[in-house]
N, C-alpha and C positions, 0 to 999 in steps of 0.2 A: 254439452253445454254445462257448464261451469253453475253452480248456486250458490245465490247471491249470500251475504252474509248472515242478512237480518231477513225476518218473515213476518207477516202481517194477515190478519186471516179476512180473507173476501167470503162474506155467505151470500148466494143467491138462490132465489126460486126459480125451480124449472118442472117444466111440465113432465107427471113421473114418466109416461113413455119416454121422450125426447131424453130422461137420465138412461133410460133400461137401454134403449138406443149404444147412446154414446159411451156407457160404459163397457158394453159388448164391442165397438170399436176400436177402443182404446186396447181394451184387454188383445182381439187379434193384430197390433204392433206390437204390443209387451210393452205398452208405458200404462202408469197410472194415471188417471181422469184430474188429479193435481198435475203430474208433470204437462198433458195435453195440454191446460189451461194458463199454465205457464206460457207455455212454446205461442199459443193463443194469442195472450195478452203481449207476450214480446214483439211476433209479428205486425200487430196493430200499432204498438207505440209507432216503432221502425219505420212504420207505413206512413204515420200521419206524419212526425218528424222529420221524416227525410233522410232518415242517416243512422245507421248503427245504434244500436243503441247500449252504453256505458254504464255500468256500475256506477253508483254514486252523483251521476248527471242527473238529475232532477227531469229534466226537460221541459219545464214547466216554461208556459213563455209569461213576461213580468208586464202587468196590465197597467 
């Protein structure tokens, strides 16, 4: 998977188990708990969109 050009930083709170969890899982693929969140957040756009989703495409739909 290709990174994208520009970055933007997401902070969220999570319950400290549910981090100690998930970064133990991440760790046994060998990606990092950013790249996971990426992969994450890409499949969701994907999902709700309906289609691939494009560098540069916003996807925003115009109200």
């Amino acid at each position: 998977m290709a990174m994208e050009n520009r970055t933007a930083r997401l902070t969220i709170l999570v319950d400290p188990e549910k981090k100690t969890v998930f970064e133990r899982l991440c760790a046994e693929e060998d990606v990092t708990p950013s790249q996971m969140l990426r992969k994450l957040i890409r499949e969701y756009i994907e999902r709700r969109l309906g289609r691939p989703w494009k560098p540069g495409a916003s996807g925003e739909r115009h109200k």
